[in-house]
C-alpha positions as CSV (number, residue, x, y, z in Angstrom):
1,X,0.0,0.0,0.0
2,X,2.8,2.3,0.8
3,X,4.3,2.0,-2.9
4,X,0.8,2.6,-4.5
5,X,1.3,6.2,-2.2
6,X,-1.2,8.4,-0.7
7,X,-5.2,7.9,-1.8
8,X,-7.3,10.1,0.4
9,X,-10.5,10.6,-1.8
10,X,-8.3,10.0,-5.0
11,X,-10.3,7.5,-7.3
12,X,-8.7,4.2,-7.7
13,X,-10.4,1.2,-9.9
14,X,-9.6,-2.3,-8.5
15,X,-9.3,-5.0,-11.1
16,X,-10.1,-8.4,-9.6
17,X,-12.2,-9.4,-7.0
18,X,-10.4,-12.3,-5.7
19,X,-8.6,-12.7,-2.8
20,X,-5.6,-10.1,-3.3
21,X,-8.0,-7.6,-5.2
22,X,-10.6,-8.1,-2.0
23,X,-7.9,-7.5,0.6
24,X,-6.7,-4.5,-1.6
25,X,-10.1,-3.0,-1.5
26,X,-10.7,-3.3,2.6
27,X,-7.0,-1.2,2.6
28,X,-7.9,1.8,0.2
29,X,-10.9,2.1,1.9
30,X,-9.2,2.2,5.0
31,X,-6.9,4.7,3.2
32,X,-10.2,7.2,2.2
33,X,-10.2,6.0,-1.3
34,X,-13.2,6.2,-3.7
35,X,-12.7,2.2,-5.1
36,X,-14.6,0.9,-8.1
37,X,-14.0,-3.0,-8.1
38,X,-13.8,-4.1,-12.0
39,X,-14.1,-8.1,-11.7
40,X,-12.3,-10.6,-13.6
41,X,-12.5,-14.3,-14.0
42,X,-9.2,-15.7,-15.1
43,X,-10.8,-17.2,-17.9
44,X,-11.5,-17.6,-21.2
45,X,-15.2,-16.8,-20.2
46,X,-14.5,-12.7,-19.2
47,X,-15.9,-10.8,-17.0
48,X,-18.4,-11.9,-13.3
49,X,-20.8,-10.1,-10.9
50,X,-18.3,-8.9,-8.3
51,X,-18.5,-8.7,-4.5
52,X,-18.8,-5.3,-3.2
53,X,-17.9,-5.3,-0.1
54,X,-17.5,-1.3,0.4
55,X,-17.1,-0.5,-2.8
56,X,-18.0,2.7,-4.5
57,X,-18.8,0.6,-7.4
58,X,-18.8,-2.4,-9.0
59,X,-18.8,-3.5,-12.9
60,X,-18.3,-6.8,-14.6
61,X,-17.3,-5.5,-18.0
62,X,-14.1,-3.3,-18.3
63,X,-16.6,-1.5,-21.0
64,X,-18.2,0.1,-18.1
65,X,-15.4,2.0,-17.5
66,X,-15.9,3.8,-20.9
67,X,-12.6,5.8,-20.8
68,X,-12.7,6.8,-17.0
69,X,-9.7,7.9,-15.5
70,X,-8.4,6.7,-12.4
71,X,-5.5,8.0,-10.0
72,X,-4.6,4.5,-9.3
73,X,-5.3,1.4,-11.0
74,X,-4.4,-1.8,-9.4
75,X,-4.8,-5.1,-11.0
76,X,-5.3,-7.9,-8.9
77,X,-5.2,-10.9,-11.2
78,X,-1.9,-11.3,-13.1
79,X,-3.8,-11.8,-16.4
80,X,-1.8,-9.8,-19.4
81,X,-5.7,-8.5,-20.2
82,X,-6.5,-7.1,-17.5
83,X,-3.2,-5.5,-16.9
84,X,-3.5,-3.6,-19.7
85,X,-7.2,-2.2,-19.2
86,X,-5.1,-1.0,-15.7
87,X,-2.5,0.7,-17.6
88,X,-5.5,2.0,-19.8
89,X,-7.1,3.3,-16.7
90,X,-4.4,5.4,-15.3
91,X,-4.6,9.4,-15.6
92,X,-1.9,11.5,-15.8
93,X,0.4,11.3,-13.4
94,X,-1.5,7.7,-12.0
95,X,-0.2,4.5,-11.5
96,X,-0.6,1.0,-11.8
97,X,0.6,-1.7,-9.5
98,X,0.6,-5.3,-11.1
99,X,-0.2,-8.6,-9.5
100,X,2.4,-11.6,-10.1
101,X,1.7,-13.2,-13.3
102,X,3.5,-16.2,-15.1
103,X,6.6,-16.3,-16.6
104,X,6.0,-16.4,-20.2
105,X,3.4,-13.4,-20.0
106,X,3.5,-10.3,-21.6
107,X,2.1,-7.1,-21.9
108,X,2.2,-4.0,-24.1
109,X,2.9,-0.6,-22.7
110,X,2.8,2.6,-24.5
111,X,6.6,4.4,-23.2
112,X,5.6,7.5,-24.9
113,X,2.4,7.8,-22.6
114,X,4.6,6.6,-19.2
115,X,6.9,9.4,-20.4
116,X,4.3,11.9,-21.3
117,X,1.9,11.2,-18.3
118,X,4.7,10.7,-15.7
119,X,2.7,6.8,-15.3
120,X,4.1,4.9,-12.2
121,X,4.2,1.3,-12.9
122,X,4.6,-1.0,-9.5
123,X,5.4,-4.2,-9.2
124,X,4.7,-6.5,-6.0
125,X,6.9,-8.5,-3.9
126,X,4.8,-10.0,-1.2
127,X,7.6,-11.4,1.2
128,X,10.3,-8.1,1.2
129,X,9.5,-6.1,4.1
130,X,5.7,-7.1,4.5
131,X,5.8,-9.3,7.6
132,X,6.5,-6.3,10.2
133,X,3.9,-3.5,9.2
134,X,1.5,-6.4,8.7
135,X,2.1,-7.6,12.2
136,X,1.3,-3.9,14.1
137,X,-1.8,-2.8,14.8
138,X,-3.6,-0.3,13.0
């Protein structure tokens, strides 16, 4: 949470409403985040009714989104898809912080508009300094 930076009523659209993208949610509300939860299934298949459990909002087709801008868009699922509707997402000056995906995926990313937009792209590692701040009380 710390590396996605401050969210205090700053928009943010959450893509994936599984575990990670769930847990993500509960902490930018806690944050003061306005969270739209964008739900995806993994699959071949697309898009599923989400959960909302605080959300602002929640979609099952990234269409909803219909070229909304988000200060941070976080995917949750580690599909190259739904990565990129993230990096779609992002305003100027946004960011994007990626779940772990496999090793042969790939993704396309525009460097002009991470230049031109000032785009901050983060990517997770679970274990590296975690364990403490997760262990102290709120």
């Amino acid at each position: 949470m710390r590396r996605l930076g401050p969210v205090f009523g700053d928009p943010v659209v959450v893509i994936g409403a599984g575990t990670t993208g769930l847990l993500l949610l509960q902490l930018l509300l806690l944050a003061r985040g306005w969270v739209l939860l964008l739900s995806w299934t993994g699959s071949a298949s697309g898009w599923r009714s989400p959960r909302k459990p605080g959300a602002a909002q929640a979609v099952t087709d990234a269409g909803a989104l219909d070229g909304a801008r988000f200060e941070v868009a976080v995917d949750a699922t580690g599909v190259p898809e739904a990565i990129e509707t993230a990096s779609g997402c992002s305003a100027m000056a946004g960011g994007w912080w990626s779940s772990v995906w496999p090793v042969p995926a790939a993704i396309s990313v525009s460097p002009v508009r991470v230049y031109n937009d000032k785009i901050v792209i983060t990517g997770p590692m679970a274990i590296l300094r975690s364990f403490g701040p997760a262990g102290r009380r709120v």
